[in-house]
DRENDO-1510 file (C-alpha; in Angstrom, 1 decimal, always signed):
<recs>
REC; n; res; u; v; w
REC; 1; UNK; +126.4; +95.5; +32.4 .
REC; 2; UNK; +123.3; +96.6; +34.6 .
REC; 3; UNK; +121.6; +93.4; +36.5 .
REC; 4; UNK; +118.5; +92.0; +36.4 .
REC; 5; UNK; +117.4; +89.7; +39.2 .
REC; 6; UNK; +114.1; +89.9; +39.5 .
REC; 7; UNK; +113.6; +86.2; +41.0 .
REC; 8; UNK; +116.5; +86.8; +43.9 .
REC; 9; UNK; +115.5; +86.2; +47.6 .
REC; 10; UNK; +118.6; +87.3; +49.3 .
REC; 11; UNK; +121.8; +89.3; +48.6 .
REC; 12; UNK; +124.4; +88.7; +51.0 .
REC; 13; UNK; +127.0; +90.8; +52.4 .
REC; 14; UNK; +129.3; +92.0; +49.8 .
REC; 15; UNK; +127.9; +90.4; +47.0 .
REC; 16; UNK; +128.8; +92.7; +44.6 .
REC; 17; UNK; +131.6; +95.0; +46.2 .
REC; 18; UNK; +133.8; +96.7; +44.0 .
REC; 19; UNK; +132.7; +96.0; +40.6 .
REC; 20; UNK; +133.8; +98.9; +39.0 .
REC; 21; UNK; +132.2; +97.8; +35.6 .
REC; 22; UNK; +131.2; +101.5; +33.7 .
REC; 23; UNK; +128.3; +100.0; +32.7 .
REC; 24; UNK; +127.2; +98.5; +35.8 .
REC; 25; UNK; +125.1; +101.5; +35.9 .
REC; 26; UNK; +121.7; +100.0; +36.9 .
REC; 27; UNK; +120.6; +96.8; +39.6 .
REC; 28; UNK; +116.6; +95.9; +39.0 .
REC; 29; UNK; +115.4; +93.6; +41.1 .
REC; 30; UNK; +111.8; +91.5; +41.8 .
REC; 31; UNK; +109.0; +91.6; +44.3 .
REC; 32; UNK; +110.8; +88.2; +46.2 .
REC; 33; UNK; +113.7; +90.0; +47.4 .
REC; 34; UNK; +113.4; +89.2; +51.0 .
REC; 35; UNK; +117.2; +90.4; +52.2 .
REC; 36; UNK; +119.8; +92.7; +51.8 .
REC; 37; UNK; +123.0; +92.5; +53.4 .
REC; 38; UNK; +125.6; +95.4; +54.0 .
REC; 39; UNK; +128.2; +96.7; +52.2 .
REC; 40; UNK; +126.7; +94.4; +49.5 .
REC; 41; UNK; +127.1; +97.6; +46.7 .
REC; 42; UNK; +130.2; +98.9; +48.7 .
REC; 43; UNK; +132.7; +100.3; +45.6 .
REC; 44; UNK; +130.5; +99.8; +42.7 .
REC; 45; UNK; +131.1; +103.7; +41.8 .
REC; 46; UNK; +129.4; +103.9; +38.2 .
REC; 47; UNK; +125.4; +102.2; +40.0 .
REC; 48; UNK; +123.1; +105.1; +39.3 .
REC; 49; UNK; +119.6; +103.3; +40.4 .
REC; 50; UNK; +117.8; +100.5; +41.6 .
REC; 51; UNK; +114.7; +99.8; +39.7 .
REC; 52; UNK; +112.2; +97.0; +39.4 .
REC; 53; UNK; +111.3; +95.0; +36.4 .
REC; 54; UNK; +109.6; +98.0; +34.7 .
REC; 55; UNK; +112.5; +100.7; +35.3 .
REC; 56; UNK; +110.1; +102.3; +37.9 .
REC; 57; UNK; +112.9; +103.8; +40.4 .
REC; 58; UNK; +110.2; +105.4; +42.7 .
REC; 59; UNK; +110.8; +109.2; +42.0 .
REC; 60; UNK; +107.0; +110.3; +41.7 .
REC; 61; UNK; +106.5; +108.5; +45.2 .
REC; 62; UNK; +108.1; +105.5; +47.2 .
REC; 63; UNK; +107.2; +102.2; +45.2 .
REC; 64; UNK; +106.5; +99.2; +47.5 .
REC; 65; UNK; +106.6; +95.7; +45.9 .
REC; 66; UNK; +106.1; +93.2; +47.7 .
REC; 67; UNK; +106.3; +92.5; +51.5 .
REC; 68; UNK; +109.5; +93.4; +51.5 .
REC; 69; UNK; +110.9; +95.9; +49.5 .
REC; 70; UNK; +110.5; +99.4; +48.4 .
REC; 71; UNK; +112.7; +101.8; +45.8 .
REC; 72; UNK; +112.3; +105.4; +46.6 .
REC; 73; UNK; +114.3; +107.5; +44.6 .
REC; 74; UNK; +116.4; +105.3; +42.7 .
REC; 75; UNK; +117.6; +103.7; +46.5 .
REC; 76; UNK; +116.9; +100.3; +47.8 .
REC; 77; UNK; +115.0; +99.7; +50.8 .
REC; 78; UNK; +114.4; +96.2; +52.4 .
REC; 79; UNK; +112.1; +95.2; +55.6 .
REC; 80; UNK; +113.9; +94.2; +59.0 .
REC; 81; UNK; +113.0; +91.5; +61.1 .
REC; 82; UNK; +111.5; +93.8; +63.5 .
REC; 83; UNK; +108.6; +95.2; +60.9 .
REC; 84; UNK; +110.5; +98.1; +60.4 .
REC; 85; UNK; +112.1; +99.6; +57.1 .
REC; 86; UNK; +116.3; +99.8; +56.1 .
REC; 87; UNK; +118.0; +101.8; +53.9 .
REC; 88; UNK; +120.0; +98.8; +52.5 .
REC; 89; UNK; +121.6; +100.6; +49.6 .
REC; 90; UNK; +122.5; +104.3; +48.1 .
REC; 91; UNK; +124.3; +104.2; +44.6 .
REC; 92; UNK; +127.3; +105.3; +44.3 .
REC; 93; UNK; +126.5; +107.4; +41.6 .
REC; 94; UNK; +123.0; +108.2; +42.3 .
REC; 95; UNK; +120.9; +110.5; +39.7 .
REC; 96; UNK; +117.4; +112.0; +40.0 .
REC; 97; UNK; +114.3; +111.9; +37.9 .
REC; 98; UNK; +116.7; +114.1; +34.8 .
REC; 99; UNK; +119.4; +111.4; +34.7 .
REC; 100; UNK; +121.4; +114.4; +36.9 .
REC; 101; UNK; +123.8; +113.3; +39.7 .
REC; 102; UNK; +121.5; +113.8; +42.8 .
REC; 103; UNK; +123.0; +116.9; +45.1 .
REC; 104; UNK; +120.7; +115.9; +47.9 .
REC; 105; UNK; +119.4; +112.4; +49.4 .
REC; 106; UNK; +116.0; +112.5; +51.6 .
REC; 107; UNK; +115.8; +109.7; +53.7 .
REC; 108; UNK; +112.6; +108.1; +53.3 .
REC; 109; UNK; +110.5; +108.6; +56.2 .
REC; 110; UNK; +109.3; +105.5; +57.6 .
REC; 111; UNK; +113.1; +104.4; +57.5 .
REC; 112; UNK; +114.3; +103.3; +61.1 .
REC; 113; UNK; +117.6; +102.0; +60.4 .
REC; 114; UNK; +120.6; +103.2; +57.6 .
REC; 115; UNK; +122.2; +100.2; +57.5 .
REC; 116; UNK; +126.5; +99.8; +57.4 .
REC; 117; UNK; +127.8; +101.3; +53.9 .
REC; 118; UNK; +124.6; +102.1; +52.3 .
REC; 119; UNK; +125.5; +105.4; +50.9 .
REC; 120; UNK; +129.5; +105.1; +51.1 .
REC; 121; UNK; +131.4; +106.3; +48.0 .
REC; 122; UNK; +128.9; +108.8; +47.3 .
REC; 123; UNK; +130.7; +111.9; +46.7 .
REC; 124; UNK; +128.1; +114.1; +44.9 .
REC; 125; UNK; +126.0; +114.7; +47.9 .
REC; 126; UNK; +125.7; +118.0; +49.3 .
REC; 127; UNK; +122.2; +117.5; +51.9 .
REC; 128; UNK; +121.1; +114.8; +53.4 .
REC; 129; UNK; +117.3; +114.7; +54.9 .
REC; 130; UNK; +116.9; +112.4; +58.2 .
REC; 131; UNK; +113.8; +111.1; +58.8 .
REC; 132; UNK; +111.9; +111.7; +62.0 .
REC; 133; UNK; +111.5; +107.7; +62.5 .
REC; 134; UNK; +115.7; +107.3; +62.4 .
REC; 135; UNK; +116.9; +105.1; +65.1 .
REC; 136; UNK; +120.3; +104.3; +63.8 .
REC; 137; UNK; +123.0; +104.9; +61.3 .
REC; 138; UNK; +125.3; +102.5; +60.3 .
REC; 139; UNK; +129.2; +102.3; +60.9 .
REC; 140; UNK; +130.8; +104.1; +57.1 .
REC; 141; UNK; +126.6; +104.6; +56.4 .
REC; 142; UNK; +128.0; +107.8; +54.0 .
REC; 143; UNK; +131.6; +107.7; +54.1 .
REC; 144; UNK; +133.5; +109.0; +51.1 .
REC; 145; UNK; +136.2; +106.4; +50.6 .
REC; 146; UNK; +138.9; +108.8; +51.3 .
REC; 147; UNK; +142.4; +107.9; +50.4 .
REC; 148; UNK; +145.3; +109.6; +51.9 .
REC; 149; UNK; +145.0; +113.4; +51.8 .
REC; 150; UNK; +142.3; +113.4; +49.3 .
REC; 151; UNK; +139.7; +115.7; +50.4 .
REC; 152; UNK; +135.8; +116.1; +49.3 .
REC; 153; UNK; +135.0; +118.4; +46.8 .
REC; 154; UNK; +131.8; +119.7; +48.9 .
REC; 155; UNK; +131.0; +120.1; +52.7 .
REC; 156; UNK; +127.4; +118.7; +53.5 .
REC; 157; UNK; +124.6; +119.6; +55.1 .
REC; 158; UNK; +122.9; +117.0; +57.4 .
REC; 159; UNK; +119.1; +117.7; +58.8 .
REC; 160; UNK; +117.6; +116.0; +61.0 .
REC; 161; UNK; +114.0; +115.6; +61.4 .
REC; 162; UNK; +113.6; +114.1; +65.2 .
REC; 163; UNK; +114.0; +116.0; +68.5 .
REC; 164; UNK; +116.0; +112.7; +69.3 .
REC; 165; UNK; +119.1; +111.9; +68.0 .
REC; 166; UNK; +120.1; +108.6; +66.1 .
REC; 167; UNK; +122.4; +106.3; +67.6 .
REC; 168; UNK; +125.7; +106.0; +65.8 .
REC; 169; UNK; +126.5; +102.6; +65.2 .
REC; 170; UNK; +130.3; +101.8; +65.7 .
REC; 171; UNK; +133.0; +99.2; +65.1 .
REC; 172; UNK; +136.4; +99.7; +67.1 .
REC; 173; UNK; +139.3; +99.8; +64.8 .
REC; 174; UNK; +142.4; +99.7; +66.4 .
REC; 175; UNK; +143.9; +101.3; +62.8 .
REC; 176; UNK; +142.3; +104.6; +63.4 .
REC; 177; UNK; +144.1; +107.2; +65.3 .
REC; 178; UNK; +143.4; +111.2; +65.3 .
REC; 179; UNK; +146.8; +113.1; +64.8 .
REC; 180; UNK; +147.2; +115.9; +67.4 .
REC; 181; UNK; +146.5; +118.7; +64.1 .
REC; 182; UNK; +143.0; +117.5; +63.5 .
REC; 183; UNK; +140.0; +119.4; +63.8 .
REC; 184; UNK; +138.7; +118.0; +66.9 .
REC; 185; UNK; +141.7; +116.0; +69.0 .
REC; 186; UNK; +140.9; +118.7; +71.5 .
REC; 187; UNK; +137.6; +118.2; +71.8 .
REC; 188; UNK; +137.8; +114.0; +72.0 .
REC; 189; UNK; +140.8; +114.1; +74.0 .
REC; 190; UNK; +139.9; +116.5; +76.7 .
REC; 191; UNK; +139.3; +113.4; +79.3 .
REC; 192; UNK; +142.3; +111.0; +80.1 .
REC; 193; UNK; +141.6; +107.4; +78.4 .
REC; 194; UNK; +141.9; +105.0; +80.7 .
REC; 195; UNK; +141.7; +102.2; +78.3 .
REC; 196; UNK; +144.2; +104.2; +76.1 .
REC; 197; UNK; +141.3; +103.8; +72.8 .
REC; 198; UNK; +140.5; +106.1; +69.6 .
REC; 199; UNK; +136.7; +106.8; +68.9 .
REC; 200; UNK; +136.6; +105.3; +65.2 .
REC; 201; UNK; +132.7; +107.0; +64.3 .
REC; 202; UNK; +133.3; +106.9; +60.2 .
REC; 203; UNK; +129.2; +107.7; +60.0 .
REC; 204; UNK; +130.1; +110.7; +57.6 .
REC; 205; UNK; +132.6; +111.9; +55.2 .
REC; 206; UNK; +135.5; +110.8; +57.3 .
REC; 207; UNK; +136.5; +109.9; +60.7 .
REC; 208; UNK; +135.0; +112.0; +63.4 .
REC; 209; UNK; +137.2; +114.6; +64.1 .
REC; 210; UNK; +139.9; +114.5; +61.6 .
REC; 211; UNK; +138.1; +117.3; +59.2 .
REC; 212; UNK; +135.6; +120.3; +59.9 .
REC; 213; UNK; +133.3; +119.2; +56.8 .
REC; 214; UNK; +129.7; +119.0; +58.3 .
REC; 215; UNK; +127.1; +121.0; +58.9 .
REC; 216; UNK; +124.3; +119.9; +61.3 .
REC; 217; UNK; +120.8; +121.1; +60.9 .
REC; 218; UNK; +118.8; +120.6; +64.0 .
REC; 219; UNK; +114.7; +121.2; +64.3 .
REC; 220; UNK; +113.8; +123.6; +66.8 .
REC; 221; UNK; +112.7; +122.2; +69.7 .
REC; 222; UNK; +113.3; +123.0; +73.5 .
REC; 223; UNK; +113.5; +119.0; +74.4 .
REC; 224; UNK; +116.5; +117.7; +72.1 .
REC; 225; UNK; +117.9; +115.2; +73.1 .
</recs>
């Protein structure tokens, strides 16, 4: 059933992973949410929006409620320690101001960090919109689950709004290995390893280099870094 928890303070990390309730289709929560974990909506594939108590999920403009917390667009967004805004959560199944399944995400702007599995599972996205004030994107931020040789039913499109890149966050996993047909061994294995270890970077889709299934958008500028 959708949630109401309006007088919550904190959700921790994986509080509610993998419910894969139907009608777990909505998560409303108060103006005292202080905290979100990460991966805390990691599975729940049917969540369409996060609203407050009033079912305002923030499409005419992003709707801040107390200190702490902002919806924009039917996606959570909770204050770091350091002043600075999070994308906490994307659902799963995220739909737009028509009840549609949104094709395209726009990072609000403001946002500094995407924090780890906020938009995985997502498989209906064909843009996503970086915001200029991006610092850094979580580890599996917009992964797509994939199982075996499963592959998305879309490419996507990732813009970027900042002359400087994001960093991308990263947590070794000694269980991921690029086989020698992937799209990009060459490129990541052009140097010898000396420490004989994979790069893991699940950011998007998949794991970096296994599949040719992104297109990067960059703004013109002659300074890029």
């Amino acid at each position: 059933e959708d949630f109401y928890a309006y007088n919550l303070k904190v959700i921790g990390d994986s509080a509610f992973e993998n419910i894969g309730n139907k009608k777990f289709l909505e998560f409303s929560v108060g103006d005292k949410l202080e905290k979100v974990g990460e991966s805390v909506f990691f599975g729940c594939k049917y969540l369409q929006k996060f609203t407050d108590r009033n079912g305002n999920a923030g499409y005419d403009a992003p709707f801040n409620f107390g200190e702490n917390t902002i919806i924009d667009k039917g996606s959570l967004y909770i204050k770091l320690g350091n002043g600075k805004w999070q994308l906490a959560a994307v659902p799963a199944n995220l739909v737009n101001e028509n009840d549609k399944k949104a094709a395209e995400l726009n990072v609000m702007e403001g946002t500094y960090r995407i924090a780890a599995f906020a938009g995985s599972g997502n498989k209906n996205f064909e843009t996503i919109v970086l915001p200029e004030s991006l610092g850094y994107i979580g580890n599996y931020a917009f992964y797509y689950n994939l199982q075996g040789n499963e592959k998305p039913k879309n490419e996507l499109t990732v813009i970027f709004s900042s002359y400087k890149a994001p960093v991308l966050e990263n947590n070794y996993n000694s269980n991921i290995t690029l086989d020698e047909k992937a799209k990009g061994y060459g490129i990541l294995h052009a140097f010898p390893d000396i420490f004989n270890t994979e790069l893991c970077y699940c950011n998007f889709i998949d794991v970096l280099g296994k599949q040719d299934l992104i297109t990067i958008v960059l703004p013109e500028n002659e300074t890029l870094e």
